[in-house]
C-alpha positions as CSV (number, residue, x, y, z in Angstrom):
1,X,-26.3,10.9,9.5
2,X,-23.0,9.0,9.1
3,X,-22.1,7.8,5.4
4,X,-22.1,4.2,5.0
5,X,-19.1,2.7,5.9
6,X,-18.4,-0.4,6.2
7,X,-19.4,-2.3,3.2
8,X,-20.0,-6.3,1.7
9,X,-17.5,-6.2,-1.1
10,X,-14.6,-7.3,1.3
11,X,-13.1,-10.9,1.2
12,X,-11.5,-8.2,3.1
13,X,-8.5,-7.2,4.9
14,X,-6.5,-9.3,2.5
15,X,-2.8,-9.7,3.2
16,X,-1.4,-6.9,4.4
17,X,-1.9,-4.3,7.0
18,X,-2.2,-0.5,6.2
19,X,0.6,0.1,8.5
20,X,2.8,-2.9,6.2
21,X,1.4,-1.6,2.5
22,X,3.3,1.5,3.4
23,X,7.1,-0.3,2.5
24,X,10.4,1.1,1.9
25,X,12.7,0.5,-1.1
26,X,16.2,1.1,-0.5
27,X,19.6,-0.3,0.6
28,X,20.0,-2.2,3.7
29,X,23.2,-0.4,4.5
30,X,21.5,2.9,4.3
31,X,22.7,6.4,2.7
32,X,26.2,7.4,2.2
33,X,27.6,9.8,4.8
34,X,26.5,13.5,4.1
35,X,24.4,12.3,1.4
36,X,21.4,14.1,-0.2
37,X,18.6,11.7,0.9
38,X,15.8,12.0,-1.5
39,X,12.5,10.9,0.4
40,X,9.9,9.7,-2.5
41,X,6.3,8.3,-2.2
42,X,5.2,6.4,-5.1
43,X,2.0,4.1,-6.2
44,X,2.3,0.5,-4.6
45,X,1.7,-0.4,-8.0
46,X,5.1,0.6,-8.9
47,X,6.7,-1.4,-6.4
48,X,8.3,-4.4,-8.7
49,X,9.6,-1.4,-11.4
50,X,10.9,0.5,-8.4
51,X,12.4,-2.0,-6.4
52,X,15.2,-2.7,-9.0
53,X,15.6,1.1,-10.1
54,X,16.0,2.3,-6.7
55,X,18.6,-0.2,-5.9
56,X,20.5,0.6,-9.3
57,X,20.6,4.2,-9.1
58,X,22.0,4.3,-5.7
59,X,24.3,1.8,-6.6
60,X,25.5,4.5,-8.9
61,X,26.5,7.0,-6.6
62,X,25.4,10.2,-8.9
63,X,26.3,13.8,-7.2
64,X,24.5,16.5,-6.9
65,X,26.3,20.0,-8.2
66,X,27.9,20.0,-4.9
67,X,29.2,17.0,-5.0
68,X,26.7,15.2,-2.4
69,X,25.9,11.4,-3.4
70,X,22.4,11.0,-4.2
71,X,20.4,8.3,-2.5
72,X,16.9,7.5,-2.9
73,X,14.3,5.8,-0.6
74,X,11.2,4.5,-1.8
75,X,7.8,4.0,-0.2
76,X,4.9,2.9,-1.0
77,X,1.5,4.6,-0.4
78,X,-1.7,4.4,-2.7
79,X,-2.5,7.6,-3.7
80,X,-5.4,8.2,-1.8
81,X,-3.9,7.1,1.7
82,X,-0.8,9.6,0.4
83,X,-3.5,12.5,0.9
84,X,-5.0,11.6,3.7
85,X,-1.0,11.1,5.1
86,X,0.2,14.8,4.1
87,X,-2.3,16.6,4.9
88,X,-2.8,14.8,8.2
89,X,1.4,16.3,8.9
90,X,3.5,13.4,7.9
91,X,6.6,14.4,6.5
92,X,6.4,15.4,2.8
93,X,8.7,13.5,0.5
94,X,10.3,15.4,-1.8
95,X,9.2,13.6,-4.7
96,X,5.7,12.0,-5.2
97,X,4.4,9.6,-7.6
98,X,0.6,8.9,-7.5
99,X,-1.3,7.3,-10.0
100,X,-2.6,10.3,-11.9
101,X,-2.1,14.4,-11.7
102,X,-5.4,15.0,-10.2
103,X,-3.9,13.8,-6.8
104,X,-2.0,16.7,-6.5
105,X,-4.9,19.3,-7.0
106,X,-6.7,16.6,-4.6
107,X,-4.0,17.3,-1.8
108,X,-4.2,21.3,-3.2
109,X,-7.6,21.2,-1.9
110,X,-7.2,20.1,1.4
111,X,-4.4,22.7,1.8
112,X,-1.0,21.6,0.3
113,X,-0.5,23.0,-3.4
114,X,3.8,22.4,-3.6
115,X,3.2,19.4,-5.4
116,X,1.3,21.1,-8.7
117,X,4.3,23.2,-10.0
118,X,6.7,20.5,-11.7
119,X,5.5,16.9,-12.7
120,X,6.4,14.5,-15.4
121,X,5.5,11.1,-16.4
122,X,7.4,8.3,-15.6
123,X,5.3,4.9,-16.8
124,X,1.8,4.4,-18.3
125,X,-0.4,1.7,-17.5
126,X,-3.8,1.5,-18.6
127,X,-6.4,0.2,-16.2
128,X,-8.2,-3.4,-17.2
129,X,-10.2,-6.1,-15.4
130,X,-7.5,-8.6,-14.6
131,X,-9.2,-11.7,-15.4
132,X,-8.2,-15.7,-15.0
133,X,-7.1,-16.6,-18.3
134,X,-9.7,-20.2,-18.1
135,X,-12.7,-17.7,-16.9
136,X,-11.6,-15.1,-20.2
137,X,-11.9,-17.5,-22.3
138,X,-15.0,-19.2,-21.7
139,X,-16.3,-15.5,-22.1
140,X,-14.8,-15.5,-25.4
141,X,-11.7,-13.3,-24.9
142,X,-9.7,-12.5,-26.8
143,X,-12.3,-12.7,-29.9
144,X,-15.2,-10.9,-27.9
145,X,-14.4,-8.1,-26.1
146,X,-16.0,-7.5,-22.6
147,X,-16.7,-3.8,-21.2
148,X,-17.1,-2.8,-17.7
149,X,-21.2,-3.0,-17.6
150,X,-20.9,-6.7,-18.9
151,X,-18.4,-7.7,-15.8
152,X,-20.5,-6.2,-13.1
153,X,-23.7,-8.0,-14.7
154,X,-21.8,-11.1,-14.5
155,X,-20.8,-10.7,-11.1
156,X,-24.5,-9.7,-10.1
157,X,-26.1,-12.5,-11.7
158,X,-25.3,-16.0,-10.5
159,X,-27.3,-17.7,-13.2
160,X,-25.7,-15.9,-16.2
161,X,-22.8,-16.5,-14.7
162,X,-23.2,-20.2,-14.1
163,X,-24.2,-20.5,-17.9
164,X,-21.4,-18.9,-19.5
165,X,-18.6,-20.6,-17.2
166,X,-20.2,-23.6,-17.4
167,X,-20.3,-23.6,-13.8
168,X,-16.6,-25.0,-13.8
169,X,-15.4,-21.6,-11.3
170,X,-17.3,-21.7,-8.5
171,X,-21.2,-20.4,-7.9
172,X,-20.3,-16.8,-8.7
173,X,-18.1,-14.4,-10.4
174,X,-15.2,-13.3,-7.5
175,X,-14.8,-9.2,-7.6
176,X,-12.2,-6.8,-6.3
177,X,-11.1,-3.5,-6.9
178,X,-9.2,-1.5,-4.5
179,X,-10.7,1.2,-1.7
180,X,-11.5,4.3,-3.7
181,X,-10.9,6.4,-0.7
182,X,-7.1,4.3,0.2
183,X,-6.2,4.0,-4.1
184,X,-6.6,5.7,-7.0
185,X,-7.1,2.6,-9.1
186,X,-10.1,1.8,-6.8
187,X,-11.5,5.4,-7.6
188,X,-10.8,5.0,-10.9
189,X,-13.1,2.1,-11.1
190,X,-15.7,3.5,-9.6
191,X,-15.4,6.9,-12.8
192,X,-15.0,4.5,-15.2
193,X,-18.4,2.7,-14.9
194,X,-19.6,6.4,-15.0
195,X,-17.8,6.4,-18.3
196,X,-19.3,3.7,-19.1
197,X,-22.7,4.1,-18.4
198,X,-22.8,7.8,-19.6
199,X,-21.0,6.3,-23.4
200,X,-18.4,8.8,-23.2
201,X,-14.4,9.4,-23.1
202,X,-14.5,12.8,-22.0
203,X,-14.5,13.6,-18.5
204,X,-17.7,13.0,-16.6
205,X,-19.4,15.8,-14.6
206,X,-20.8,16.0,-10.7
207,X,-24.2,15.8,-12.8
208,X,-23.2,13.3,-15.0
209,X,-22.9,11.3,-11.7
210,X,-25.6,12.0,-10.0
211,X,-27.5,10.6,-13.0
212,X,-29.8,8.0,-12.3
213,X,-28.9,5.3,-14.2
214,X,-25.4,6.1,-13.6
215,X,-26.1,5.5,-10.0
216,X,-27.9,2.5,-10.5
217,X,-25.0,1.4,-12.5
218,X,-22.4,2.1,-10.4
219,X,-24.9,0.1,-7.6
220,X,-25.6,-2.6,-9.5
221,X,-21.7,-3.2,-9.9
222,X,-20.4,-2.8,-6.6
223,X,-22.9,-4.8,-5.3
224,X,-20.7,-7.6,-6.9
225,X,-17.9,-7.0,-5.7
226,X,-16.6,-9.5,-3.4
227,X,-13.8,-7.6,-1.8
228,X,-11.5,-4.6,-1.3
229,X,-8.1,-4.4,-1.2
230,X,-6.4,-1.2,0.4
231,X,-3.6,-1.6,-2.6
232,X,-3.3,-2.3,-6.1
233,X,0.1,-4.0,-5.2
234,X,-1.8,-6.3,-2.9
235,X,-4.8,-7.0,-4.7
236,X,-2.5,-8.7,-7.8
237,X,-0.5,-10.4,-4.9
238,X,-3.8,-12.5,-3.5
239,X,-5.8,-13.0,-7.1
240,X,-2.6,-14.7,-7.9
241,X,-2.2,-16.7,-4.7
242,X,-5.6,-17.3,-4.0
243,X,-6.6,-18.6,-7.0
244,X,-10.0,-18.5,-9.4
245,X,-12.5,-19.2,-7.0
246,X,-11.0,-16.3,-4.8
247,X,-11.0,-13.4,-7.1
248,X,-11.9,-14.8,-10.7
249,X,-11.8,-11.1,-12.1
250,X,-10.6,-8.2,-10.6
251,X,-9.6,-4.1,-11.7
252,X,-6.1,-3.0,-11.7
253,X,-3.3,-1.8,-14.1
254,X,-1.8,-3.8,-16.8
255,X,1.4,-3.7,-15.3
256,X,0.0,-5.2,-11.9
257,X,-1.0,-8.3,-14.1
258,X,1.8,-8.9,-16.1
259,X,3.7,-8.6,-12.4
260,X,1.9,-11.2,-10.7
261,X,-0.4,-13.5,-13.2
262,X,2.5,-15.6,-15.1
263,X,0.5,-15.2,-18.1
264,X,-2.4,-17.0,-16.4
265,X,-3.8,-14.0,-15.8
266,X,-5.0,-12.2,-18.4
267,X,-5.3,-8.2,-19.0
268,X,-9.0,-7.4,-19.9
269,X,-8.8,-4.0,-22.0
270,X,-12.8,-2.6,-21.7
271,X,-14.6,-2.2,-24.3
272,X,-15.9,1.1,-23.5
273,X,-12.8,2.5,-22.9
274,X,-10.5,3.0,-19.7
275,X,-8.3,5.5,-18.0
276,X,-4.0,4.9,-18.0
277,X,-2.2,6.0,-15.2
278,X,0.4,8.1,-16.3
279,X,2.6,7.7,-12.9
280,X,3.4,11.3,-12.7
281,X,6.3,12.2,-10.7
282,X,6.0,15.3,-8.8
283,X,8.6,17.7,-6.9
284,X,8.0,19.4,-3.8
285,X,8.2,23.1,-4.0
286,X,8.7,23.3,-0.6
287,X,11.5,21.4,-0.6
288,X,15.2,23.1,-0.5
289,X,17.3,23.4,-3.3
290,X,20.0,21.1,-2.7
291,X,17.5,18.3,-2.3
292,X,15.0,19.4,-5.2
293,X,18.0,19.1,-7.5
294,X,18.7,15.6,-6.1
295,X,15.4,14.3,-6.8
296,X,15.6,15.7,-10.1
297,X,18.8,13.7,-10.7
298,X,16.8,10.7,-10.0
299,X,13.7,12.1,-12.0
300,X,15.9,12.2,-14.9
301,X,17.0,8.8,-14.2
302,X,13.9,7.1,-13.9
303,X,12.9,8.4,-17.9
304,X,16.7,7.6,-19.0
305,X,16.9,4.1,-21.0
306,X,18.3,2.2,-18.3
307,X,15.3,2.7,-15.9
308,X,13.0,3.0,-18.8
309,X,13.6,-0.4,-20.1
310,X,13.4,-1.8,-16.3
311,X,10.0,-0.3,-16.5
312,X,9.1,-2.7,-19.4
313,X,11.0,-5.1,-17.6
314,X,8.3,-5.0,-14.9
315,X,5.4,-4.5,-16.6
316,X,5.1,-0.6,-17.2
317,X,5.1,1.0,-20.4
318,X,7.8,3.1,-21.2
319,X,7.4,7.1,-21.7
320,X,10.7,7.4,-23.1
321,X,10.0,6.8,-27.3
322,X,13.6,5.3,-27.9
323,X,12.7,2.9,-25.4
324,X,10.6,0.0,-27.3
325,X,8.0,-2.3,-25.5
326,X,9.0,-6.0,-25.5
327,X,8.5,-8.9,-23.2
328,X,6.6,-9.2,-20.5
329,X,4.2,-6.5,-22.3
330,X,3.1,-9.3,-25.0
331,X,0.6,-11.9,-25.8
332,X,2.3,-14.3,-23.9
333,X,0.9,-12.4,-21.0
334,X,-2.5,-11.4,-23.0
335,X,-0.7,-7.8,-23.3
336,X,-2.5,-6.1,-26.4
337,X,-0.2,-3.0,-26.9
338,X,-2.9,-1.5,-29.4
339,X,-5.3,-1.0,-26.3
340,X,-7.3,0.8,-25.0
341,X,-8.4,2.3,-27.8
342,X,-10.7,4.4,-26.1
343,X,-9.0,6.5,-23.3
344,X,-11.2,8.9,-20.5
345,X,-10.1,11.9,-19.6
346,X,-8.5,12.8,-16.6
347,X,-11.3,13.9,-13.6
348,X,-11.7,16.9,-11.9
349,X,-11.1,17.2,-8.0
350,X,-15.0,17.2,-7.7
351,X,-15.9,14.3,-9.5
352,X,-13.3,12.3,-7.4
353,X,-14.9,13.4,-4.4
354,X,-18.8,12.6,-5.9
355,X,-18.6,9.8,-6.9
356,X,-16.9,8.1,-3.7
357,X,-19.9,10.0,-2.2
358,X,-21.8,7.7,-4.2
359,X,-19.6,4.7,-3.7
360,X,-20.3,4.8,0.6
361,X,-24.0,4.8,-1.3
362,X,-23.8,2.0,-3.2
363,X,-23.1,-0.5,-0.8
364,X,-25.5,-3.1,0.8
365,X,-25.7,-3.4,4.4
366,X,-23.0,-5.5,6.5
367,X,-24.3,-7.9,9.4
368,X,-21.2,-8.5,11.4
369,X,-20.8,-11.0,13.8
370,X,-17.8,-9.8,15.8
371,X,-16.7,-12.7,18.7
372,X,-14.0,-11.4,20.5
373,X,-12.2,-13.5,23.4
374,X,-12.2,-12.3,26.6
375,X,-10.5,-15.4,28.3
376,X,-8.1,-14.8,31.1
377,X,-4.8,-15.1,28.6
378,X,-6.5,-11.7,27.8
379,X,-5.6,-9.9,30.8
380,X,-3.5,-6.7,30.2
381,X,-2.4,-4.7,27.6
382,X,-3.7,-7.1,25.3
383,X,-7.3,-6.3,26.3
384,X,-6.7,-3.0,26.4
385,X,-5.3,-2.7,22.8
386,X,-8.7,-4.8,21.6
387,X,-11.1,-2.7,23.4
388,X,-9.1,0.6,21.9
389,X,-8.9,-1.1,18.2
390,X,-12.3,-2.6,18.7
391,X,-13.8,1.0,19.3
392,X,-12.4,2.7,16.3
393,X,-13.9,-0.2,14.3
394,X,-17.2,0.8,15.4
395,X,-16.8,4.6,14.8
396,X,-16.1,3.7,11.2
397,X,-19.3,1.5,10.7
398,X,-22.2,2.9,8.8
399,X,-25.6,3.5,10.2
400,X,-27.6,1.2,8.4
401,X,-25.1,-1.8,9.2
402,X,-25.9,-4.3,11.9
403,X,-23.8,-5.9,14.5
404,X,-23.8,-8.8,17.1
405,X,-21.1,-8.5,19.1
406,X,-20.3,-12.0,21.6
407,X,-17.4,-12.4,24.2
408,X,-16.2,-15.3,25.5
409,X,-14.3,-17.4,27.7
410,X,-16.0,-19.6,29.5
411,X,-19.3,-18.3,29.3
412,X,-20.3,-16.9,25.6
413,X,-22.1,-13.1,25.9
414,X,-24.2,-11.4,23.8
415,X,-23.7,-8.1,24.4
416,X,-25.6,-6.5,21.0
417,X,-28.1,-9.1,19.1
418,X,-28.5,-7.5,15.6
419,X,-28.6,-4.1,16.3
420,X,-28.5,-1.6,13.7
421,X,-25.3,0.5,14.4
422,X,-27.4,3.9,14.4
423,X,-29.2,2.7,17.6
424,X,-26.7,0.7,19.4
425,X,-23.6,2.3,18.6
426,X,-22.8,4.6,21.8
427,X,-23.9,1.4,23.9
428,X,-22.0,-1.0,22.1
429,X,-18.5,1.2,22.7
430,X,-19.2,1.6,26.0
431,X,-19.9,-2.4,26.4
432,X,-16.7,-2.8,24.4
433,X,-14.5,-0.2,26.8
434,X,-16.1,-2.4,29.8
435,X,-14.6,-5.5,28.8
436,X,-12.6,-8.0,31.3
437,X,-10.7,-10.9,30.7
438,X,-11.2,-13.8,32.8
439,X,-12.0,-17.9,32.4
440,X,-11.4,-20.5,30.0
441,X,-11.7,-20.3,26.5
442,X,-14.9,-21.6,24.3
443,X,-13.2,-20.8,21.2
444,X,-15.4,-23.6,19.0
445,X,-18.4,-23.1,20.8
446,X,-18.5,-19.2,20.0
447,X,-17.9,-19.7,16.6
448,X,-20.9,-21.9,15.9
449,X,-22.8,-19.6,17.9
450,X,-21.3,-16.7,16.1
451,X,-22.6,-18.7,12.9
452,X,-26.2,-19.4,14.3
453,X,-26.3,-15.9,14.8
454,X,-26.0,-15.1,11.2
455,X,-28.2,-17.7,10.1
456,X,-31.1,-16.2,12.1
457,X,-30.3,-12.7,10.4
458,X,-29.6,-13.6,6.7
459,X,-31.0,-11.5,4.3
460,X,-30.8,-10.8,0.9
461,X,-30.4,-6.8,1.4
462,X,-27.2,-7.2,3.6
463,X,-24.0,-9.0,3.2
464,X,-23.2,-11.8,6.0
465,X,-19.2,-11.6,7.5
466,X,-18.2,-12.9,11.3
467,X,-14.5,-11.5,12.7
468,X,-12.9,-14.0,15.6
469,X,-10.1,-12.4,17.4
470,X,-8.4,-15.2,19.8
471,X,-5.4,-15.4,22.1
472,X,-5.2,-19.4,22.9
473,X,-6.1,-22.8,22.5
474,X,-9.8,-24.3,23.0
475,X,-10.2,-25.2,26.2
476,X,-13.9,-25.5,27.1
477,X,-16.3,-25.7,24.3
478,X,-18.6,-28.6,24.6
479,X,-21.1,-28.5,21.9
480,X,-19.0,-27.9,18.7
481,X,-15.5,-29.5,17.6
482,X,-13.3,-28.0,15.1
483,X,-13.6,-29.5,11.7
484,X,-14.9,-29.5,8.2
485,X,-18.7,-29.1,9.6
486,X,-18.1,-26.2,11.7
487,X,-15.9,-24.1,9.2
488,X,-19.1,-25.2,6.7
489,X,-21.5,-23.3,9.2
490,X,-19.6,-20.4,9.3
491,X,-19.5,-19.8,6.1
492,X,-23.0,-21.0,5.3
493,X,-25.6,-18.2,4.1
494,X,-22.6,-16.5,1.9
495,X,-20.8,-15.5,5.1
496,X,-17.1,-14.8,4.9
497,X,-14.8,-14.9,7.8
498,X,-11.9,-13.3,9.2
499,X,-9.7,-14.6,11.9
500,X,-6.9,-13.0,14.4
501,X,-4.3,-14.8,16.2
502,X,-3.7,-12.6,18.8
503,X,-0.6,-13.1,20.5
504,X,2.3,-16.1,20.2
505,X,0.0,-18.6,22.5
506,X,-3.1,-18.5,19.8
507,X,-4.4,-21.3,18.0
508,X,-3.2,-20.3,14.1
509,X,-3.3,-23.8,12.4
510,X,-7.3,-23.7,13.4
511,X,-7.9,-19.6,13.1
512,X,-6.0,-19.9,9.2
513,X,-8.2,-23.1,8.2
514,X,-11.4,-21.0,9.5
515,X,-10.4,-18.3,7.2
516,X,-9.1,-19.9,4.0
517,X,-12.3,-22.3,4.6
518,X,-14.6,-19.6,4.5
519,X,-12.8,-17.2,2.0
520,X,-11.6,-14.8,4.7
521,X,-8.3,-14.2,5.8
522,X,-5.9,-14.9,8.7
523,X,-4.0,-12.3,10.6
524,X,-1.8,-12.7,13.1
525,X,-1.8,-9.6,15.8
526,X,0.1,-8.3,18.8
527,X,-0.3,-5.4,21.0
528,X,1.4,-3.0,18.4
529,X,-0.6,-4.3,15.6
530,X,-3.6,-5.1,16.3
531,X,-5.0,-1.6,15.8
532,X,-3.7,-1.6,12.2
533,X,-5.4,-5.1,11.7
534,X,-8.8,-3.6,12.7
535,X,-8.2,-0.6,10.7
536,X,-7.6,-2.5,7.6
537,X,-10.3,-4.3,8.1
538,X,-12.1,-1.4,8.9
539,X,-11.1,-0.3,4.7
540,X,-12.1,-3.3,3.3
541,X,-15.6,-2.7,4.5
542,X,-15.5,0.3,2.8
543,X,-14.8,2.4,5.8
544,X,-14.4,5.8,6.6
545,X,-11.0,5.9,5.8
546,X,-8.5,8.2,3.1
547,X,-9.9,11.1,0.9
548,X,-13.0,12.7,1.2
549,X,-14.5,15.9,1.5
């Protein structure tokens, strides 16, 4: 029995590809000749802070004991996706920053242990519920505080919701956190409504999860949730672009808020308590000596003053005591530097893996309506790359999810009518590698079908999303026109959708209306990307993808 995969709380594959999350910091001009190159993998979260230190300490041209200029090169991978990464064979920087230490006995246990001999902390930043300062405040913040349970029952509950906002935000409280299995602020999430629910600050247990009403906690939250982001960097990114009726709450670190909400939004410190990421940076042992000593030269850097206060700069908290915590960490931004005042304890490697055990649990059903064109501008490699992209998707679906899958050109196919994946999935792949490209396109006509589609299979025990991958203009629908009524029957019955441009001849004006109108997002593919695009949509569904067991 395959885990649930793919999962409602999406809003999904928000800016970003995984392949694009994964940036690097560094100089244009690149190293020095015969330099000691110092290959680090840090938190997207500490991207901003980073950004400016890397660039200053190379700028400095430090040496090494023989005399080799140091120079660093940053990038960013959640710590989750840094895992899967290593212990999948990619090269193994020499210095690692995930969020927390228990990331390196998570990559000890799938076989690689040279990260666990020498770590120190470079930042703190607690975890809170980033939260539109308008929507805070008609909550009561910053007089009444708010915990975890009270969020998620917000979310859940339209009605409570509607009263206490005043119904000024939209019909419901918008949710994100980040994928558990992708980013440790998304797993983080998921322990500390264990915390929560269990009314303690001590590390939870396997049992402890596997508690009832912890599960129906953890459950009754994520069933909120509105979307999943595969990083923290790019979750405060699109709550800030996007606006309130987006995301109007959402969980990542302080430092993520004070980066990107311009004091409008707000830092909600839980009043049960929360964990802090204490950015740990960690040498490989593996790594020679020439090059261990180099990162350690830019170790010592980053918890010098200089890059210290550059941390506050940005948002972090400063681990260095002679450093002192001023603006942006202040009121201004809704910073309370006296929270949290209850902190958990770091979890063990098997609670990490239990409770996003319980997480692929936790998640209603999806019914996906995927139309994908099939028109002769299709012909190619660029069918090929969908029908190879388009498999993997539906690999990674869970059993209990349902699709409908249409083509179309000038004729509109179904080739699966609600099937639950556990039934149709071998056929559905094969259908999928059988695809052609021929005809016209029905581009409009598809979608409103796409949209009846979902209307005839609404339910209130699965979550309603339709993906449209394109390559042209409209050039043969007959019974639907583009415009306000047909983006309003896609996204009628709570349906969110997600549009591709596929290629430089497709139709993005129309596809990036359809997605904004309908609280999606817009992508634009090519050949080379377009198996990224599925896979990150593939992660906001809560797919099968980064740690597990």
């Amino acid at each position: 029995m395959r885990p649930k995969q793919l999962n409602p709380l999406f809003l999904f594959f928000v800016v970003l590809t995984l392949a694009a999350a994964a940036c690097g910091l560094g100089s244009d001009e690149g190293p020095p000749r015969n330099a000691a190159v110092v290959e680090v993998v840090a938190n997207t979260s500490l991207g901003p802070w980073l950004t400016a230190a890397v660039e200053t300490f190379n700028e400095s041209e430090t040496k090494t004991s023989d005399d080799k200029t140091v120079y660093v090169v940053v990038t960013l991978v959640e710590s989750g996706q840094a895992v899967t990464d290593i212990a999948g064979g990619a090269a193994s920087p020499v210095l690692w920053l995930p969020d927390d230490q228990v990331w390196t006995s998570v990559l000890a246990n799938h076989g690689n242990a040279n990260y666990q001999g020498d770590c120190a902390s470079v930042a703190r930043s607690p975890l809170v519920i980033a939260m539109w300062r308008p929507v805070a405040e008609s909550l009561g913040w910053p007089g009444l505080p708010l915990g975890w349970l009270d969020v998620g029952s917000l979310a859940a509950d339209p009605s409570a919701w509607d009263y206490y906002s005043g119904g000024e935000f939209g019909d419901a409280l918008r949710l994100g956190h980040t994928h558990p299995g992708l980013s440790g602020s998304g797993t983080s999430t998921l322990l500390a409504i264990v915390q929560a629910a269990e009314s303690k600050t001590e590390a939870v247990t396997v049992e402890d999860i596997n508690q009832p009403i912890v599960q129906a906690s953890v459950s009754a939250f994520e069933a909120a949730v509105s979307w999943f982001s595969a990083n923290t960097d790019t979750l405060g990114q699109t709550m800030s672009r996007r606006g309130i009726t987006y995301l109007g709450a959402a969980v990542m670190y302080e430092s993520t808020v004070v980066a990107y909400g311009n004091g409008e939004i707000v830092p909600i410190y839980p009043l049960e308590g929360t964990f802090v990421a204490t950015h740990p940076a960690c040498l490989n042992r593996a790594a020679d000596s020439q090059t261990q000593e180099a990162a350690g030269l830019f170790r010592d850097y980053l918890v010098g003053e200089e890059a210290q206060q550059l941390a506050v700069a940005n948002g972090l908290r400063p681990v260095n005591n002679s450093v002192t915590p001023g603006a942006p960490l202040d009121a201004a931004h809704g910073v309370d530097l006296d929270q949290p005042q209850a902190v958990f304890n770091s979890p063990t490697v098997d609670t990490v893996y239990a409770v996003q055990e319980l997480w692929q649990e936790s998640r209603k059903d999806v019914n996906l309506v995927m139309l994908i064109d099939v028109s002769g501008s299709m012909r190619g490699d660029k069918i090929d790359s969908v029908r190879q992209a388009a498999i993997q998707f539906m690999e990674q679906m869970g059993d209990d999810d349902y699709i409908t899958l249409i083509t179309f050109s000038d004729v509109i196919t179904v080739l699966a009518d609600h099937e639950q994946v556990s039934q149709a999935r071998d056929r559905v792949i094969q259908a999928i590698g059988n695809l052609n490209a021929s005809g016209d396109t029905a581009l409009y006509d598809a979608i409103g079908d796409g949209a009846t589609a979902i209307a005839n299979t609404t339910s209130s025990q699965t979550t309603n999303a339709m993906v449209v991958l394109s390559d042209g203009q409209d050039t043969y629908s007959y019974r639907y026109d583009f415009g306000p009524e047909l983006i309003s029957l896609a996204a009628a019955n709570g349906a969110t959708v997600f549009t591709i441009a596929y290629g430089g001849d497709a139709d993005e004006a129309i596809l990036s209306e359809l997605a904004l109108g309908a609280n999606g997002n817009f992508y634009r593919g090519d050949e080379a990307s377009i198996a990224a695009i599925y896979e990150e949509m593939s992660a906001a569904f809560g797919g099968s993808v980064g740690v597990g067991r």
